[in-house]
BAPAVEX-397940 format. One record per residue (C-alpha): x, y, z. Coordinates in pm, whole numbers, plus 32768, in hexadecimal, padded with zeros to 4 digits. Layout:
BEGIN
XYZ ...
//
This chain:
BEGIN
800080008000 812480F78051 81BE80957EFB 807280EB7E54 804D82397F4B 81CC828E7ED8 819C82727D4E 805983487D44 812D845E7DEC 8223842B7D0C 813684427BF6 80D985767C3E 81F186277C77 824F85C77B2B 812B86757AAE 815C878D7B6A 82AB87A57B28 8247877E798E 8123889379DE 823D895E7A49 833F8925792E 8212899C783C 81DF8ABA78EC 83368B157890 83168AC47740 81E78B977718 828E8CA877FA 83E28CC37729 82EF8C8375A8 82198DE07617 823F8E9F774F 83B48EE276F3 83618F4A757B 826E9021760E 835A90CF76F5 8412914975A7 8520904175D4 85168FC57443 8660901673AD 86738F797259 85088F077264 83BD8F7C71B6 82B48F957290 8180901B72D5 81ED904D7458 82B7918473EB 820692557344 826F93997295 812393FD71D8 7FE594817244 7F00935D71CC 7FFC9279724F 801792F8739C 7E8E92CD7397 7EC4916F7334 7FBD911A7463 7EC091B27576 7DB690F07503 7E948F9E74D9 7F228FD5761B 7DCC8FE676D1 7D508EC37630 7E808E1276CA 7E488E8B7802 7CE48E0477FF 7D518CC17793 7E7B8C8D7864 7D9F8CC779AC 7CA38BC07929 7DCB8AFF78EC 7E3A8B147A33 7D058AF47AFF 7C9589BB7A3B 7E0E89337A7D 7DF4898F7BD2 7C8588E57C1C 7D1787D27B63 7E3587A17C6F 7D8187E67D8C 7C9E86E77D12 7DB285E77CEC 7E3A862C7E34 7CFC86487F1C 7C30851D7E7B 7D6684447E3D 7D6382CC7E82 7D83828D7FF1 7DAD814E80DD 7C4180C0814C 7B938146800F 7AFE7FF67F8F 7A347FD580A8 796A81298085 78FB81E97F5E 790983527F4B 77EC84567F4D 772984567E56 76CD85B47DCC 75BC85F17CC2 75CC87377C53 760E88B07CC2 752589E37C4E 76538AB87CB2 774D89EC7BFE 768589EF7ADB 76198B267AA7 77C18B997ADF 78418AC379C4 77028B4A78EB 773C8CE8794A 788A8D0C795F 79008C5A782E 77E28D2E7785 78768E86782B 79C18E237799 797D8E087631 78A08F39762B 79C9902176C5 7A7C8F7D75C6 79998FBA74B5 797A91237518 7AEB913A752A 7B3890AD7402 7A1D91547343 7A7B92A77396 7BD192737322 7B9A920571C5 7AA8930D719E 7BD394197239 7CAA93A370FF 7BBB93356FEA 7B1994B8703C 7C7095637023 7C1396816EF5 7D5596EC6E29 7DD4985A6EA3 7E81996E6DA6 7FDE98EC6D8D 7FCD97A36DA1 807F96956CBA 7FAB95B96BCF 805494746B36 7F99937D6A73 804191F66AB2 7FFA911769E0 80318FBC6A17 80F58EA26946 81698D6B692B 823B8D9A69DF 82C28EE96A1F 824890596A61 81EC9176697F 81F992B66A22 814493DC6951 810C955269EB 803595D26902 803897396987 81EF97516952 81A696846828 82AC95B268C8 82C294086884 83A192E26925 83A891AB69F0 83C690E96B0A 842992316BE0 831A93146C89 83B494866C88 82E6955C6D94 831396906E5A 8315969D6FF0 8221976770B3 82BE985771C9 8205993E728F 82109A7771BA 81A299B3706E 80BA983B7060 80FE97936F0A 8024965B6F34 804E95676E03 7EFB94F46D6C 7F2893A06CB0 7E3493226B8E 7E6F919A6B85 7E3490E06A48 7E778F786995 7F0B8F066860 7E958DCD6854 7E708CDD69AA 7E2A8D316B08 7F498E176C05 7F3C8EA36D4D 80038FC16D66 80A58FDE6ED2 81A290B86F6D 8175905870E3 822E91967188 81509269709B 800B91DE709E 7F10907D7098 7EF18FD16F3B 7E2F90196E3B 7DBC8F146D23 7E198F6C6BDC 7D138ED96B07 7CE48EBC6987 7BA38F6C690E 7B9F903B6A1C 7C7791796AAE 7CB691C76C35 7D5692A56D08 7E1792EB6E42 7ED493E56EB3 7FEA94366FEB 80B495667047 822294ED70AD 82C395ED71D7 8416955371D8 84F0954170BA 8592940A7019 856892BC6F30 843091F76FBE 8402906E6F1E 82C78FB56ECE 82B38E9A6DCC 81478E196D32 808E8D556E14 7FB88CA96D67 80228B786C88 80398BF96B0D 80CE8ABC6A89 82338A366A78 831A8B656AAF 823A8BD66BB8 83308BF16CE2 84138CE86C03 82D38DD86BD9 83888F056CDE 8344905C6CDA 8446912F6D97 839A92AF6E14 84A193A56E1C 844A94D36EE8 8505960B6E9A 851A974E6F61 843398386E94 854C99026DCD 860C97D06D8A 84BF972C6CE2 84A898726BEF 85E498316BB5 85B296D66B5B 846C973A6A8A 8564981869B8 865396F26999 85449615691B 84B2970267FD 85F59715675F 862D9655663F 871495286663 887695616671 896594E86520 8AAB943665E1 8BB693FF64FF 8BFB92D765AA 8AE5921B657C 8AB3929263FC 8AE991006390 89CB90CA648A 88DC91C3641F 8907913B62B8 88E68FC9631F 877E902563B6 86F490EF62B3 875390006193 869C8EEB6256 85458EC462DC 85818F5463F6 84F090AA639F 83828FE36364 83808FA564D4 841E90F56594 84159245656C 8551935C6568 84C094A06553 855C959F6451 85A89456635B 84C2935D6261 84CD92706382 8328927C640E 82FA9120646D 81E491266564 81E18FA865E0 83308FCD66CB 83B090C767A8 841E921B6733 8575922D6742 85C093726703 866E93B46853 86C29273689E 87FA9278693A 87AE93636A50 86C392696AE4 873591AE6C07 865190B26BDA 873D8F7C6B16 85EE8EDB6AE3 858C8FCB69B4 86F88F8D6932 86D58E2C691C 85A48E346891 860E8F41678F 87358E58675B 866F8CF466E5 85688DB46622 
//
């Protein structure tokens, strides 16, 4: 009987020892990306956009309700464990026998019901906060257009077109440049996500969408397709690249120029236009208007070796 008596505590402190461990896990996985500590990582627990930051207060109260479920459910479970566990003498008698509670009931039937309807309400007004969001006088419009499987990146307003790379402006407190996105498909189904800038947003064929998200902080901000467009899917990224506001205009100017004639790469400009490839891409200021590839007019000051490569086997 002591043998018996000595396993079942062993059993569970194994399980509390494993309920432990996972709390860890869960601990290290979210509460420390949402302290800001996510060097090197994309995630939606540091934000540095308005819609985003709207997006992190609402995930992190839905973990909060969760996790104290979590733990009251783990902790009814142990106490359960521990005060009705197998004891010496129990064959002979049989426990109480309890056929209902009114108070019980009606507990597990209001509060569950309170829960979802603050989360409802919650979530509700959110999405309405961002999907409302009306364009003010300044801000950037970009039309992105979907492929398989790459980026094209049109401003129609700076008459400005290229790939892969999101140019936008930052907002400081003397001037808000919020960038207003138009989201369209050339032929299956994306989902165009930027998690430090905003939620995704399907990119569906037939049919155009938006978002927006106004950037405070300055720097190159990754996001990749995430939803599966076929084969090449997991090398669909988009990298945002927010500029100070002068250095954007100065960018702008850099990307209305025509391109640049390098007498070093003469034999290369003459291989690709006395092949196909000038069916397919588009150089601005030359015959080439292919409009089934990326425009590579100012190719080479993309960071993004993506849009190389792909320039490269087409």
């Amino acid at each position: 009987m002591r043998l018996r008596l000595y396993r079942h505590r062993k059993i569970l402190r194994t399980l509390l020892l494993f309920a432990f461990a996972l709390t860890c896990v869960i601990f290290a996985g979210h509460v420390e990306p949402a302290l800001g500590n996510t060097d090197g990582v994309t995630s939606i627990f540091r934000p540095l956009s308005q819609p985003a930051q709207e997006i992190k207060e609402t995930s992190l109260l839905v973990l909060a309700i969760c996790a104290a479920i979590f733990l009251i459910v783990v902790g009814l479970l142990v106490y359960a464990i521990v005060r009705f566990r197998h004891r010496p003498g129990d064959e002979a008698s049989e426990p109480p026998q309890i056929y209902g509670s009114n108070q019980i009931e009606i507990a597990w039937t209001v509060l569950p019901i309170l829960i979802v309807f603050v989360l409802i309400l919650v979530t509700s007004r959110t999405i309405a906060d961002i999907q409302n969001r009306k364009a003010a006088p300044g801000a950037i419009h970009a039309t992105v257009v979907g492929h398989q499987w790459w980026w094209e990146i049109r401003y129609p307003e700076l008459g400005i077109v290229t790939a892969n790379e999101l140019h936008v402006p930052a907002s400081d407190g003397s001037k808000r440049q919020p960038t207003f996105l138009k989201l369209q498909s050339a032929d299956v189904a994306h989902s165009f996500w930027v998690p430090q800038l905003a939620g995704k947003t399907d990119v569906i064929p037939g049919r155009e969408n938006s978002m927006w998200f106004e950037p405070t902080q300055p720097g190159t901000y990754l996001g990749n397709c995430a939803e599966y467009c076929g084969m090449q899917h997991a090398r669909m990224l988009i990298r945002v690249v927010v500029h100070p506001p002068a250095e954007f205009e100065r960018w702008v100017a850099e990307q209305k120029r025509a391109a640049a004639e390098e007498p070093s790469a003469q034999a290369g400009r003459q291989v690709f236009f006395a092949n196909s490839c000038v069916n397919c891409h588009t150089i601005r200021g030359t015959s080439a208007q292919g409009a089934f590839g990326p425009d590579l007019t100012h190719l080479m000051s993309r960071a993004d070796p993506g849009v190389r490569s792909y320039a490269e086997h087409t």
